[in-house]
Backbone as CSV, one residue per row, in Angstrom:
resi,resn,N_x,N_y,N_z,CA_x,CA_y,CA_z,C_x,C_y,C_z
1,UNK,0.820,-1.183,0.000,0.000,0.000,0.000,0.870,1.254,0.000
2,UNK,2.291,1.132,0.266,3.041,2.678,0.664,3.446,2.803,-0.664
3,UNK,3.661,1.546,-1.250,4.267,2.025,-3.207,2.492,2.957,-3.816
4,UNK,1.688,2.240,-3.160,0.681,2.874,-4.119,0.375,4.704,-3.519
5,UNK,0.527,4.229,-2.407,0.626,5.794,-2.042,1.631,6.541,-2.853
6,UNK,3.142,6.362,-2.524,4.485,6.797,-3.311,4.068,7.211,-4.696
7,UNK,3.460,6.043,-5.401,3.113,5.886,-6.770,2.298,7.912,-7.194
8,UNK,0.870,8.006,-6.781,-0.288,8.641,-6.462,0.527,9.842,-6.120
9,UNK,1.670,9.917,-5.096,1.890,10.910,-4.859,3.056,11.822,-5.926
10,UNK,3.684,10.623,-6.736,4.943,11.083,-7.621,3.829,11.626,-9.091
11,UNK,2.888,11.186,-9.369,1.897,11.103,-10.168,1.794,12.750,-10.304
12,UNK,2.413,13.407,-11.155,2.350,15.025,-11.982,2.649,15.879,-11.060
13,UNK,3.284,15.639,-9.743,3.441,16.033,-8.542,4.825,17.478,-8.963
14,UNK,5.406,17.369,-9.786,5.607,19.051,-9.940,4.930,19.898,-10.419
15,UNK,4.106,19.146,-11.777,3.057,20.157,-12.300,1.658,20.892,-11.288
16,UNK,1.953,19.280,-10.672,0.577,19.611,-9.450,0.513,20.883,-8.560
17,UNK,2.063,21.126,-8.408,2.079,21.892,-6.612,2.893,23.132,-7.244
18,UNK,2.536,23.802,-8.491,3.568,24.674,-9.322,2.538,25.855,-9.183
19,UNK,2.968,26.793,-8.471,1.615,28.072,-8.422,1.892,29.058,-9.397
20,UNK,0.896,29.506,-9.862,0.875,30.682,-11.412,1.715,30.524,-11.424
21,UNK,3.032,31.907,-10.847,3.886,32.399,-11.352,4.846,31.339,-11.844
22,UNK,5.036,29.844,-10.409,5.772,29.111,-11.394,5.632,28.812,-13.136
23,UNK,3.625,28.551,-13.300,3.623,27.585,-14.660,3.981,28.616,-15.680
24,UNK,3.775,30.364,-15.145,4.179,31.408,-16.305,5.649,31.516,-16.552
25,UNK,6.037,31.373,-15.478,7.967,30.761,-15.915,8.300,30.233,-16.423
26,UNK,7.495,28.907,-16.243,8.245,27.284,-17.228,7.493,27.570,-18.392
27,UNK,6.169,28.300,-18.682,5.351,28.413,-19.976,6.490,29.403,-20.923
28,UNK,7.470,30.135,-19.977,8.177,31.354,-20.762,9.265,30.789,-21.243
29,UNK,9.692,30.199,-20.194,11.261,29.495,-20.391,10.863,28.182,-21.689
30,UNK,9.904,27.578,-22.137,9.331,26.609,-22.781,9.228,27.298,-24.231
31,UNK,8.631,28.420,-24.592,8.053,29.581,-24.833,9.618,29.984,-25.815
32,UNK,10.649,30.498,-25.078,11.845,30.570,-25.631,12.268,29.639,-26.043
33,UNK,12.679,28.622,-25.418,13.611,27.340,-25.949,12.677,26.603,-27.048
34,UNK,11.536,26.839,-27.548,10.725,26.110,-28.531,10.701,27.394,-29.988
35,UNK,10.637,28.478,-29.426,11.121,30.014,-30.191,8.966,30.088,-30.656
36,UNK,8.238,30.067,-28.978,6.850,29.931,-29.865,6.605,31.756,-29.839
37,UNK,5.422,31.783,-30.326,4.368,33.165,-30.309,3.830,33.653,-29.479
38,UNK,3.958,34.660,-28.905,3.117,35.293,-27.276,1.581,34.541,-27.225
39,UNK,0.596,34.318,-28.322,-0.045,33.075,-28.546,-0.163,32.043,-28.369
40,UNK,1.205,31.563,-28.928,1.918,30.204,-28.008,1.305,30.066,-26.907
41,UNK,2.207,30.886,-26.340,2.947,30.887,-25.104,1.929,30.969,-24.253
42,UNK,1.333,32.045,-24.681,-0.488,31.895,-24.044,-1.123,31.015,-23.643
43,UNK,-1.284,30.237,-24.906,-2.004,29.138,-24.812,-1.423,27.559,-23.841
44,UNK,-0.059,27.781,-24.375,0.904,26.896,-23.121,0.419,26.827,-21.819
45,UNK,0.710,28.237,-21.385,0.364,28.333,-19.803,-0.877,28.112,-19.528
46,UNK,-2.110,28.000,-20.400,-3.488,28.035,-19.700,-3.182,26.318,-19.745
47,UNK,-2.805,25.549,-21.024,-2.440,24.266,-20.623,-2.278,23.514,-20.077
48,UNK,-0.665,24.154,-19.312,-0.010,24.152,-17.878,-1.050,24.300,-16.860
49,UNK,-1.773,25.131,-16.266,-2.546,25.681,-15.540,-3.416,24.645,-15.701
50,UNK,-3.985,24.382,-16.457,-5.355,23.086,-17.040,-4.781,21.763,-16.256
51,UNK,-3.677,21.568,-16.734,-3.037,20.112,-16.057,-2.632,19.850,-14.867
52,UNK,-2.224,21.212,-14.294,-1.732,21.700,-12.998,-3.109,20.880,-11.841
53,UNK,-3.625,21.678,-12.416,-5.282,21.476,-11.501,-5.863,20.345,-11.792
54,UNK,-5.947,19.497,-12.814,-6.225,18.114,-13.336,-4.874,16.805,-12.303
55,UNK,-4.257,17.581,-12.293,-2.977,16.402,-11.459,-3.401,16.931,-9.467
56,UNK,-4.018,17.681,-9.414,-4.192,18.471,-8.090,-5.465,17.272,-7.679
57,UNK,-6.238,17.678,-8.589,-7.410,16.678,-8.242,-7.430,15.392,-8.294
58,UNK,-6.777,14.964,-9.327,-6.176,13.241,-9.547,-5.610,12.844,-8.178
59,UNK,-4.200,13.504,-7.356,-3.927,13.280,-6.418,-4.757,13.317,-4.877
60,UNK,-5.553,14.663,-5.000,-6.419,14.501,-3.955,-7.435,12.793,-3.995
61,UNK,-8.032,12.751,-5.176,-8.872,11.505,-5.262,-8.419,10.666,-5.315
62,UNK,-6.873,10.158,-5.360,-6.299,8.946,-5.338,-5.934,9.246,-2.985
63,UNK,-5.279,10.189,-3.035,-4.984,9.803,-1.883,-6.407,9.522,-0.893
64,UNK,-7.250,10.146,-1.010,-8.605,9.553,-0.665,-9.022,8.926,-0.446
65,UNK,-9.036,7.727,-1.908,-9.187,6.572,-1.526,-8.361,5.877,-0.784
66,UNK,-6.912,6.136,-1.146,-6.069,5.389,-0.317,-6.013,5.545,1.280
67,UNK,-6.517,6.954,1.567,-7.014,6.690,3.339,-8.203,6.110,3.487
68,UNK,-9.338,6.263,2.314,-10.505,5.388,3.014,-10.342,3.703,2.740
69,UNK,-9.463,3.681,2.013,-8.799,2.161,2.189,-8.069,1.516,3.610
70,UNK,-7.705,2.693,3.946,-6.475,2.106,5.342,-7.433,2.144,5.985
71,UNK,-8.516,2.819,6.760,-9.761,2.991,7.406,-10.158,1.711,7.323
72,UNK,-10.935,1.534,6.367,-11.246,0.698,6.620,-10.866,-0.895,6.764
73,UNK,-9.759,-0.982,6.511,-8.868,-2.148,6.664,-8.907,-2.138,7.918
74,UNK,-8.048,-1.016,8.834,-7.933,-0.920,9.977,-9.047,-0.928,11.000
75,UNK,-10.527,-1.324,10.286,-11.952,-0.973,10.999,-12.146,0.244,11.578
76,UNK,-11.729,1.148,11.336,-12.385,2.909,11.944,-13.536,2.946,11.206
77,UNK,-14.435,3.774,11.829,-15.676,4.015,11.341,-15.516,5.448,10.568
78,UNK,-16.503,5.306,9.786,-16.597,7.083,9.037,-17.250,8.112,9.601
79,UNK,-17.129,9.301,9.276,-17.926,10.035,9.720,-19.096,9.729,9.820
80,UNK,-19.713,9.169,7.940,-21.122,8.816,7.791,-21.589,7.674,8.745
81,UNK,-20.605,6.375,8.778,-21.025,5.738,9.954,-21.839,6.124,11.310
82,UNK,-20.394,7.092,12.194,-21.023,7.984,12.988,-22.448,8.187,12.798
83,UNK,-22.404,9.240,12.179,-23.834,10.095,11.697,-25.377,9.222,12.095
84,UNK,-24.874,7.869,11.281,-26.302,6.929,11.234,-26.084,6.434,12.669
85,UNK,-25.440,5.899,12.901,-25.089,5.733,14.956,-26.006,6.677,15.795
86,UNK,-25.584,8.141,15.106,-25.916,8.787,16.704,-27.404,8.928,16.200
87,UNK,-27.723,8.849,14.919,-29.202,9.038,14.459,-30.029,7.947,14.907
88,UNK,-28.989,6.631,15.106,-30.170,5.260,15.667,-30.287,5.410,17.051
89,UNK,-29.421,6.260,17.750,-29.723,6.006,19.464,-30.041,6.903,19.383
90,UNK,-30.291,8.361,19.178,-31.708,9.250,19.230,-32.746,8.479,18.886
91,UNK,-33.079,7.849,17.928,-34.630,7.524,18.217,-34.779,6.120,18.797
92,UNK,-33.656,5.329,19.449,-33.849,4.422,20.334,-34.153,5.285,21.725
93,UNK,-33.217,6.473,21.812,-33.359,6.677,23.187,-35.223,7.596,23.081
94,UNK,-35.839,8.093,21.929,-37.435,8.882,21.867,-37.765,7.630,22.135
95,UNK,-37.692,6.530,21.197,-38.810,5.316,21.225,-38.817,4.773,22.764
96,UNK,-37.672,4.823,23.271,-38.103,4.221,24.983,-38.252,5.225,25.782
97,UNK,-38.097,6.424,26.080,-39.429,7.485,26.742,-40.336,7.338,26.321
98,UNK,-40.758,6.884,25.082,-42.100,6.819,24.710,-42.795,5.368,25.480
99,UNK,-42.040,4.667,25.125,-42.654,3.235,25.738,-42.863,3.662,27.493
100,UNK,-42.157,3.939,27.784,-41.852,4.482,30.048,-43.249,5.022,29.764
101,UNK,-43.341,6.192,28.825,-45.019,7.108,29.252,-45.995,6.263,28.468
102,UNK,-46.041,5.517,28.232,-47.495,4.409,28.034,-47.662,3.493,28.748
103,UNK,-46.261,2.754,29.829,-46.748,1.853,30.621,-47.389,2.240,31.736
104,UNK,-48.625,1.903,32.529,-49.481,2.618,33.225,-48.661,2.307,35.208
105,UNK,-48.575,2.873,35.613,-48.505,3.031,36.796,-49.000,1.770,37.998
106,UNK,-48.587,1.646,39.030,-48.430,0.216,39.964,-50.313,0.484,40.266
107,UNK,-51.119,-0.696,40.113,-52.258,-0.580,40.056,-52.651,-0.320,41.973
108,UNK,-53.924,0.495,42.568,-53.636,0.989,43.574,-55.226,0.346,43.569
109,UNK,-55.285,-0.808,44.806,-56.672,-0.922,45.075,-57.507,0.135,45.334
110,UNK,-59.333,0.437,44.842,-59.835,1.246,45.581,-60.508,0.943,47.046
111,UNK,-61.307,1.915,47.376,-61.669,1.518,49.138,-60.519,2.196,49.774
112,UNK,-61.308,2.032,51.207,-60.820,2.560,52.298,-59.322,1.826,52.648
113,UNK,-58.628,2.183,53.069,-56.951,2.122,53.229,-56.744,1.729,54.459
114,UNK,-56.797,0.296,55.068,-56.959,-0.257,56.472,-55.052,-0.656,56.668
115,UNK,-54.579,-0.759,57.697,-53.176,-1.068,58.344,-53.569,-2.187,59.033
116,UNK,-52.443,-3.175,58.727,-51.992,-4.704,58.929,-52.034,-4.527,60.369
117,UNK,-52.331,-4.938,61.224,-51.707,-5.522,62.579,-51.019,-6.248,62.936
């Protein structure tokens, strides 16, 4: 599992974590050494920028899974788990106040109230 992590994480991981000014650098420096058109070059960097954010999200959704993989290998529960948990013992804990106020009270003979000797 740590190669697939490793893997996920090497996965476009300079393009990924390269902010503007970097991809307008490497789009310039690319830009020169190819001899393109301010057009080009234009169009390069929105490219760059396009893939940048396409490898950003690839990695977020791979590492994702790969923690909700260890999770659950390791049996931790999810949030959503949680959620339905505390939602079943709220209405376990309404449904039995409810049951306590319908069972009727210790039955009390009527008549006069005489003491044992």
């Amino acid at each position: 599992m740590f190669e697939d992590l490793k893997k996920t994480i090497d996965k476009g991981l300079d393009i990924a974590f390269m902010n503007a000014e970097k991809l307008a650098k490497a789009a310039k420096d690319l830009a020169k050494e190819n001899k393109l058109t301010k057009e080009e070059a234009t169009k390069l960097y929105e490219y760059l920028l396009t893939k940048s954010e396409e490898a950003k999200k690839t990695v977020e959704n791979d590492l994702q899974g790969l923690i909700q993989k260890s999770l659950k290998k390791m049996n931790i529960p999810s949030q959503d788990d949680l959620k339905k948990l505390e939602i079943r013992i709220k209405k376990l804990e309404t449904g039995k106040k409810a049951t306590v106020k319908a069972k009727p009270g210790p039955k009390v003979a009527k008549g006069p109230v005489t003491k044992a000797k």
